[in-house]
C-alpha positions as CSV (number, residue, x, y, z in Angstrom):
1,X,0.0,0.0,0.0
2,X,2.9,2.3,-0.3
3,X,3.1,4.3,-3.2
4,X,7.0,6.0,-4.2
5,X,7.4,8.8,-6.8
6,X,10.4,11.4,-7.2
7,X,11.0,14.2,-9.9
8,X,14.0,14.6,-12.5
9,X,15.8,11.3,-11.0
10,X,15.4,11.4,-7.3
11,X,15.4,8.3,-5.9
12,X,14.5,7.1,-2.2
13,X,17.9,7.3,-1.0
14,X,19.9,9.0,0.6
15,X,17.0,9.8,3.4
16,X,17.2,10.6,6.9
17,X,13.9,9.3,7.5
18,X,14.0,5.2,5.8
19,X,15.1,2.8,8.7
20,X,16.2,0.1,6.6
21,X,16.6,1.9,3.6
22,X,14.2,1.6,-0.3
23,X,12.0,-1.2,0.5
24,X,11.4,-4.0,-2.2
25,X,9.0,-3.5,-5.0
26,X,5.7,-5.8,-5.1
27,X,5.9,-7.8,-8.1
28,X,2.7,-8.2,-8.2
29,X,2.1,-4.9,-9.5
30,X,0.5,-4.4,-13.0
31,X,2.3,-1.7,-15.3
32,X,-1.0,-1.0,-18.2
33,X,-1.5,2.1,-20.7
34,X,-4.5,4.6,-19.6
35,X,-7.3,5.3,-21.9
36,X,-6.1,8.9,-21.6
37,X,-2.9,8.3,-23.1
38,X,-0.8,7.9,-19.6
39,X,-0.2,4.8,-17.9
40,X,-1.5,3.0,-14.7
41,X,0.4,1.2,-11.8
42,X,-2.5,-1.6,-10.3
43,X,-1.6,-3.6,-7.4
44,X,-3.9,-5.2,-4.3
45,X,-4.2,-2.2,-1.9
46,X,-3.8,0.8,-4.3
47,X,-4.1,2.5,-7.8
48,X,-1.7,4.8,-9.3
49,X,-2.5,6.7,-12.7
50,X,-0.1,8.8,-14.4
51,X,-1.9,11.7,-16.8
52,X,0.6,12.1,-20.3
53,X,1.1,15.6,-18.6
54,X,2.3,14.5,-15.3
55,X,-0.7,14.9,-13.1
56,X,0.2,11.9,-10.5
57,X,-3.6,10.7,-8.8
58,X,-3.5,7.8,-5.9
59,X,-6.7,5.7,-6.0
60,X,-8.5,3.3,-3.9
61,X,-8.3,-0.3,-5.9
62,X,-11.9,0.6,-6.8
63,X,-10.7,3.7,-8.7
64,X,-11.8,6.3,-6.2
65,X,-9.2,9.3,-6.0
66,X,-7.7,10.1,-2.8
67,X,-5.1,12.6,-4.1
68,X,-4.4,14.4,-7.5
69,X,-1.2,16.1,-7.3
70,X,-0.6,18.5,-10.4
71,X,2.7,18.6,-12.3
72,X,5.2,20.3,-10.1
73,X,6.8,23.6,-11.1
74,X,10.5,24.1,-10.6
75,X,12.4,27.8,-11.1
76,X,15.2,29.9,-9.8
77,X,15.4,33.3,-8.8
78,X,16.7,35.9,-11.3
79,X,19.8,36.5,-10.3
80,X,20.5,33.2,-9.2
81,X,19.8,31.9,-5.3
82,X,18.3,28.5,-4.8
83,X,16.1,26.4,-7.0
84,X,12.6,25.8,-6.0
85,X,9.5,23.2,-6.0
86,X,6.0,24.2,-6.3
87,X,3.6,21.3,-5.8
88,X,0.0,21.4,-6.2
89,X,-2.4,18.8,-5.0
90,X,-6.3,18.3,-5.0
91,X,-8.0,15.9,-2.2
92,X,-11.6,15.1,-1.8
93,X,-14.0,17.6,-0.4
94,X,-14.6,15.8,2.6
95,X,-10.6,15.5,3.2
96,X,-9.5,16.4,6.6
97,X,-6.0,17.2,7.6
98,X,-3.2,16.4,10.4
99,X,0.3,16.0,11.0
100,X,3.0,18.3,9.8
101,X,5.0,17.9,13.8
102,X,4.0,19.7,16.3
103,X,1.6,23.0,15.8
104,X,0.1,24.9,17.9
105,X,-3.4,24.2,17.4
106,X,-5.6,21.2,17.7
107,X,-4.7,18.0,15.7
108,X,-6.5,18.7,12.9
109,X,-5.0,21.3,11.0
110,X,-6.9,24.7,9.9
111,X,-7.1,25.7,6.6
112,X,-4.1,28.4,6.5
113,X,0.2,27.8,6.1
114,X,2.5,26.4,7.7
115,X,6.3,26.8,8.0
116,X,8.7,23.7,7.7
117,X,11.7,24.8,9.8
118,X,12.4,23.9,13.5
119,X,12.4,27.0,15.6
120,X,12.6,27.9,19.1
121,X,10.2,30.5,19.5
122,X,11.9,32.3,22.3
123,X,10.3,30.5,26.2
124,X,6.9,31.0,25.4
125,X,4.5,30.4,22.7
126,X,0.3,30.4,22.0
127,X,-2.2,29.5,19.6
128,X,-1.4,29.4,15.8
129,X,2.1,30.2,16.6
130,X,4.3,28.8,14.0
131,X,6.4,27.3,13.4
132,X,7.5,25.5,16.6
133,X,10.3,23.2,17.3
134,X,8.9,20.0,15.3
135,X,8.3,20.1,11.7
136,X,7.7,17.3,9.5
137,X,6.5,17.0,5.9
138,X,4.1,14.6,6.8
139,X,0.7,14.6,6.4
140,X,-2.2,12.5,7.5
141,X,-4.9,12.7,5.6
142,X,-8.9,11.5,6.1
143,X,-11.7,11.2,4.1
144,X,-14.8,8.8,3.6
145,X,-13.5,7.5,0.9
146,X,-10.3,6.6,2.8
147,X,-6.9,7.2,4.6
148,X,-4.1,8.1,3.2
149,X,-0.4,9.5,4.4
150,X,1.8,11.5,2.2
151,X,5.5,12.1,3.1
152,X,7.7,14.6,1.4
153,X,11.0,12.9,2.0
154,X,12.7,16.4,1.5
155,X,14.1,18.2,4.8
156,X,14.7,21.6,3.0
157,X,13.1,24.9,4.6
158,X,9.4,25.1,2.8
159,X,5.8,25.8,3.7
160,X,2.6,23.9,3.2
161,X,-0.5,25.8,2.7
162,X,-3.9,23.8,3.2
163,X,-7.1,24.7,2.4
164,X,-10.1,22.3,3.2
165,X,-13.0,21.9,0.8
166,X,-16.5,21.8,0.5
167,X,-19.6,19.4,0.1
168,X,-22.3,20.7,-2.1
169,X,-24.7,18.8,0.7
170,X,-26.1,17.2,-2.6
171,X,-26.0,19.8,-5.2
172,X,-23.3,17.7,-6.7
173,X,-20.8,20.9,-6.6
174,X,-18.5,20.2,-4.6
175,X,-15.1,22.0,-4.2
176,X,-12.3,19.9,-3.2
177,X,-9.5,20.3,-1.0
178,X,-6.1,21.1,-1.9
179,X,-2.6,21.4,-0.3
180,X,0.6,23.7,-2.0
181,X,4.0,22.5,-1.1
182,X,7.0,25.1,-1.7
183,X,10.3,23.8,-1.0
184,X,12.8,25.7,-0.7
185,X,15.4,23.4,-2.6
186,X,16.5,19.5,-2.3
187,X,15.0,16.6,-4.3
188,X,10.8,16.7,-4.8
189,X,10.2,13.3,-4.0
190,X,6.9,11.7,-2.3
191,X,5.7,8.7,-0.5
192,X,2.0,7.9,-0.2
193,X,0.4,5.1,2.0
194,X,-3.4,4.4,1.0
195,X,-5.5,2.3,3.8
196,X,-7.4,2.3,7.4
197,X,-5.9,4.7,9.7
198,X,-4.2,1.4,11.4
199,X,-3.0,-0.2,8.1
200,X,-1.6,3.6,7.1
201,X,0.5,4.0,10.6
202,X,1.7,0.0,10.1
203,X,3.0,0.9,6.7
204,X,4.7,4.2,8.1
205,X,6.6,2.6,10.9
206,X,7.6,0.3,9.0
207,X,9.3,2.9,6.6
208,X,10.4,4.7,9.0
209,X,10.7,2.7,12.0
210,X,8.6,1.3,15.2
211,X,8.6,3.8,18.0
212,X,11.8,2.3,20.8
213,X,10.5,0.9,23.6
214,X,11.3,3.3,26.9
215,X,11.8,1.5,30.0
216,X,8.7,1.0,32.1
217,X,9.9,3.4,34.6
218,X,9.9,6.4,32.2
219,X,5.9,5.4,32.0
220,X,5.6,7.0,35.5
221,X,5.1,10.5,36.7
222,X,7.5,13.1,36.1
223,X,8.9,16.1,37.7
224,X,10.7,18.7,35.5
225,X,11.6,22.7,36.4
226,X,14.0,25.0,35.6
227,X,15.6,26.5,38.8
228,X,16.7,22.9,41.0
229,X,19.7,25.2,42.0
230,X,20.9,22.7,44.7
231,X,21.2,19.3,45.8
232,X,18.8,20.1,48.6
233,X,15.9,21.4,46.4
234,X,16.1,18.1,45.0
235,X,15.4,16.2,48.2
236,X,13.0,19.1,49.0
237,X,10.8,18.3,46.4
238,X,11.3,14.6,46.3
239,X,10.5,14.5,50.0
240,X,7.5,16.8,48.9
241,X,6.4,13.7,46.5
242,X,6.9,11.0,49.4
243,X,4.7,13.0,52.2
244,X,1.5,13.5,50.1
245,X,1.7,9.9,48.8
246,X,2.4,11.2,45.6
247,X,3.6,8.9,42.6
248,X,7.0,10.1,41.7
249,X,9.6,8.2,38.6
250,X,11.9,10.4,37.4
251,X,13.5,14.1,38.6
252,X,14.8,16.2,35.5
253,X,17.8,18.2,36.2
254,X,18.1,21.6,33.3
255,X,21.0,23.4,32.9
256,X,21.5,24.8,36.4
257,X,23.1,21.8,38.0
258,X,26.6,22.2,35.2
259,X,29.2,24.2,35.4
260,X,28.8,27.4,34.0
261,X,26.2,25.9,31.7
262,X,28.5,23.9,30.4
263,X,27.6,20.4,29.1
264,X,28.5,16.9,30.4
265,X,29.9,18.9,33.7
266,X,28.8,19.3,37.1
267,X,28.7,22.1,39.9
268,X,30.4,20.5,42.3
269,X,29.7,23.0,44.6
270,X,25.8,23.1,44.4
271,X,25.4,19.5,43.7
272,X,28.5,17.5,45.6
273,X,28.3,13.8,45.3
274,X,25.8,13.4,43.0
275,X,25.8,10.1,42.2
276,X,25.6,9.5,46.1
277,X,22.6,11.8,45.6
278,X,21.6,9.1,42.4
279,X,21.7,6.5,44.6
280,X,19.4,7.7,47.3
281,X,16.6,8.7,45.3
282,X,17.2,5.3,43.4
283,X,16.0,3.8,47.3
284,X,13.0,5.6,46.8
285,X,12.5,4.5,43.1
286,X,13.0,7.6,41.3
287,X,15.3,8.2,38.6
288,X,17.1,11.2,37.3
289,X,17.0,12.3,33.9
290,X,20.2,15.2,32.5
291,X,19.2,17.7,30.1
292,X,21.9,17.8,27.4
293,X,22.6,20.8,24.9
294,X,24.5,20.5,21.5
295,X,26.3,23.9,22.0
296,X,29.5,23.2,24.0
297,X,31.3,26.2,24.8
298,X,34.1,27.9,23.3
299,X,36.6,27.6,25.0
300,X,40.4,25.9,25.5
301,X,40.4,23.8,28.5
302,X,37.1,22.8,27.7
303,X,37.0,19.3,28.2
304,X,34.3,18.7,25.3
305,X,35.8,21.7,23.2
306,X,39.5,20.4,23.4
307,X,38.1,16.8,22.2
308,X,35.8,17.8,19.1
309,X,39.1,19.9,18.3
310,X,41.1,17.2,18.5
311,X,38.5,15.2,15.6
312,X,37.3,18.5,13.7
313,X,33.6,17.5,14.8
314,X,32.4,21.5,14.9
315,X,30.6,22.9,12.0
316,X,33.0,24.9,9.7
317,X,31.8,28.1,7.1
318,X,32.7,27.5,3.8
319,X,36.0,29.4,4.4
320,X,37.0,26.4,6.7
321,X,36.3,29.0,10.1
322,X,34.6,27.4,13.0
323,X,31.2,28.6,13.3
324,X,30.5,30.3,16.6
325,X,27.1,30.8,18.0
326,X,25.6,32.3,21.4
327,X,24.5,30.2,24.0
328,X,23.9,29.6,27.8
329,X,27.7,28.9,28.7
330,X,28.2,31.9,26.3
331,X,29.9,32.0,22.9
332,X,29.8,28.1,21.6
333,X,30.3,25.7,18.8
334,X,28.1,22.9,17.4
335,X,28.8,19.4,16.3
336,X,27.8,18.3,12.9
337,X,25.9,15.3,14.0
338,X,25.5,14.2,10.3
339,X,28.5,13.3,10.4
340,X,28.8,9.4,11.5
341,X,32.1,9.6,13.1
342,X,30.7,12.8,15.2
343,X,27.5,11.0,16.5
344,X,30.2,8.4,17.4
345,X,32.4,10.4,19.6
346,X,29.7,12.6,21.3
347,X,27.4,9.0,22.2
348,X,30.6,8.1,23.9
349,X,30.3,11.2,25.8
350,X,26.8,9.5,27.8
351,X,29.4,8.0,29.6
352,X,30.3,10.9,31.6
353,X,26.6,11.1,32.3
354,X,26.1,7.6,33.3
355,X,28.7,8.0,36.0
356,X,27.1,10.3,37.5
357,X,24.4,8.8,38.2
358,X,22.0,9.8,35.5
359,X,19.2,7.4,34.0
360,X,17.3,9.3,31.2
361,X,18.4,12.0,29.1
362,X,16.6,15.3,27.5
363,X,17.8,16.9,24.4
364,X,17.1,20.5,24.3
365,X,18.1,23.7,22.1
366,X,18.8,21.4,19.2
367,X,16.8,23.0,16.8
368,X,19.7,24.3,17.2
369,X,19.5,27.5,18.3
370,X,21.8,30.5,18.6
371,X,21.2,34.0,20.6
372,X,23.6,35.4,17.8
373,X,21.8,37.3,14.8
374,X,22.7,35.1,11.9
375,X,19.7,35.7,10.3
376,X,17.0,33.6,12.4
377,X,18.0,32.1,15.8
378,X,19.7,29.2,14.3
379,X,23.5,28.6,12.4
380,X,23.9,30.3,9.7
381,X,22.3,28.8,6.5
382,X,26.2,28.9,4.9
383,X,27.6,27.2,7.6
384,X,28.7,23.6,6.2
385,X,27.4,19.9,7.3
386,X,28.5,16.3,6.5
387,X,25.4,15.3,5.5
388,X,27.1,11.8,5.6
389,X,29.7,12.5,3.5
390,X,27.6,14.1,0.5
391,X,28.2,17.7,1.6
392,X,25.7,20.7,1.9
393,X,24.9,24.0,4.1
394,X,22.6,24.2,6.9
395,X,19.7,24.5,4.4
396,X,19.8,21.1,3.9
397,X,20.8,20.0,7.6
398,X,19.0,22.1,10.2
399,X,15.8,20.0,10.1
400,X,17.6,17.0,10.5
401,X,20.1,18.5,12.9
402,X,18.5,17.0,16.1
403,X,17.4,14.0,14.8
404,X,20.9,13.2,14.2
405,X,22.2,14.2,17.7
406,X,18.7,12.2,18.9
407,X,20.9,9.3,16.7
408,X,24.2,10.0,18.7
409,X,22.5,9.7,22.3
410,X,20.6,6.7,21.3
411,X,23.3,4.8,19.8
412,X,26.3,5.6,22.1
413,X,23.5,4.4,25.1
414,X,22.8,1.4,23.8
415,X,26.8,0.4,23.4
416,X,27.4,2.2,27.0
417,X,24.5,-0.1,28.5
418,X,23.6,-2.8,25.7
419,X,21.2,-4.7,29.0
420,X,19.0,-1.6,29.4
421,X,16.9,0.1,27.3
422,X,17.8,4.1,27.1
423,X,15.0,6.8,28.2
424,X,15.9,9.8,25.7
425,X,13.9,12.0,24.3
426,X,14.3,15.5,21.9
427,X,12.4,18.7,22.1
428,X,13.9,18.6,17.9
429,X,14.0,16.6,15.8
430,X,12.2,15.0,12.3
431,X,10.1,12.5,10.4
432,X,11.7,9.2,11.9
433,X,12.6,10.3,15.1
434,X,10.8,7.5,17.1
């Protein structure tokens, strides 16, 4: 029931979001000319018709048509600049959407646009704010006439502008829906999965991978804050927990308990001993969970600075400078997690964090964010990236940028502790991410 297309040559791969890489073709799959002059792809779950013109429509195996999406439009600015896509696409009238990451609004998504770029909006944010720190070009979309998810394997900046349509209540007129992709560059390629809402999320995880399984205590109730300035506020409010027979798992510890706001460090001063401080909530049964930021501070004598030195893992402008951003611990660097030998070095870093004590892990500001004017509060879109050894600017990586380091935690915890299941989760990241 998954449906693959890309434009001028693009392919499946390379993707961030494809766990096991291009899946296998069905076989089964009948290639037949159209009565309109264009051709027909006919398999068991779905229908795909291709117009001579390049109009791509998915239908149900009875013919009905979930989505007609136009011939894309491609240009470049005079003057030169960055290519980009224009996709058009028509859904039934009584199409409803959802998805896109995380908006702020209900799950169904009002007609209007929406921004594809992960942003911190600056400690506080309300409705139809956007965007927000999730975005995903993923869209989940209902009708009676069935489900159907469409994935825009593309992680450039774009926007998606929806606009719901009309029944005629029986007049017979009436107006569909419609969705306009712009992309801002990258490949225009597309996956659509056509089913029950259940069969559509089967086929999705299994594209993009079944969510990890947390350990049971990261199912119980959680306590996180800024401002645990001390060891002793920690007991305070654990003790707090304990009188009123409250259920307590896990204590999150932000930015206040390092060093100068420095990651994978500790003030030793406001929190001595703390894996002695570990241990004795452990008694109780509750964990505790360390924020950790990508930004490491600029600085010689660093510990974490001196080290990503030593293996060129910071982000570089294309005149080979190290990019240098604003950040709690002050002026900073970033590793490029989408480099593989980066998100091997920094998940060897958990270790630091195991020692102390720690359990579960939060990844924060990895939209990522800088205080420094570089445009928007992020890198600047020059600044170069791995992007596995392919090459690119930010452009191309900041979407992906903290589902990569998401990729570095994950897989450093599981070789630190391959018996235990890691609790880690992103306030960033993209589709995949799970």
């Amino acid at each position: 029931g998954a449906v693959f297309w890309g434009w001028d040559g693009a392919g499946p791969e390379p993707s961030y979001a494809l766990v096991d890489g291009e899946p296998e073709p069905d076989p089964r799959a009948q290639l037949e000319p159209d009565k309109e002059g264009g051709w027909r792809v006919v398999s068991e779950r779905v229908m795909v018709v291709i117009s001579r013109h390049g109009a791509v429509e998915v239908r149900t195996p009875g013919g009905v048509v979930l989505r007609r999406d136009l011939p894309p439009r491609w240009w470049e600015p005079v003057g030169g600049g960055t290519a980009r896509w224009l996709q058009r696409t028509e859904v039934a009238a009584d199409a409803r959407f959802f998805g896109l990451g995380g908006r702020a609004c209900g799950p169904r998504l009002a007609d209007g646009t929406y921004r594809l770029w992960n942003t911190d909006p600056g400690g506080a944010f309300g409705p139809d704010d956007d965007p927000l720190y999730i975005t995903m070009p993923v869209q989940l979309v209902v009708a009676d006439a069935g489900t159907h998810l469409v994935f825009h394997d593309n992680a450039w900046d774009g926007r998606v502008t929806l606009r719901e349509g009309e029944e005629g209540a029986g007049s017979g007129h009436d107006r569909a829906g419609s969705c306009e992709l712009r992309m801002e560059g990258g490949p225009l390629r597309c996956w659509v999965v056509v089913g029950t809402p259940a069969r559509v999320l089967q086929a999705w995880t299994a594209l993009t991978g079944a969510p990890a399984l947390p350990p049971s205590w990261a199912l119980g109730a959680q306590h996180a804050r800024w401002g645990f300035g001390s060891a002793e506020e920690v007991r305070r409010v654990v003790a707090g927990y304990r009188d009123r027979g409250l259920p307590l798992a896990a204590v999150h510890l932000d930015i206040d308990h390092y060093d100068a706001h420095q990651v994978f460090t500790v003030d030793d001063e406001r929190f001595p001993e703390l894996p002695k401080l570990a241990d004795e909530l452990g008694r109780d049964g509750v964990r505790m969970v360390s924020i950790v930021d990508p930004a490491v501070k600029s600085e010689p004598g660093n510990a974490v600075y001196d080290a990503g030195s030593a293996r060129d893992a910071f982000v570089r402008d294309a005149r080979g400078r190290l990019v240098r951003g604003v950040v709690w611990p002050g002026e900073s660097v970033y590793p490029d997690f989408t480099s593989p030998k980066v998100r091997a070095w920094w998940g060897g870093l958990y270790e630091e964090r195991l020692a102390q004590g720690f359990a579960g892990f939060w990844h924060d500001m990895n939209e990522p964010v800088s205080f420094a004017a570089f445009g928007d509060m992020s890198l600047p879109r020059s600044a170069r990236h791995a992007l596995e050894g392919r090459g690119g600017d930010h452009r191309e990586a900041h979407n992906v940028y903290g589902l990569c380091m998401a990729r570095a935690g994950y897989e450093g915890l599981r070789a630190l502790r391959p018996g235990e299941r890691p609790f880690l989760f992103s306030r960033s990241g993209w589709a995949g991410m799970q």
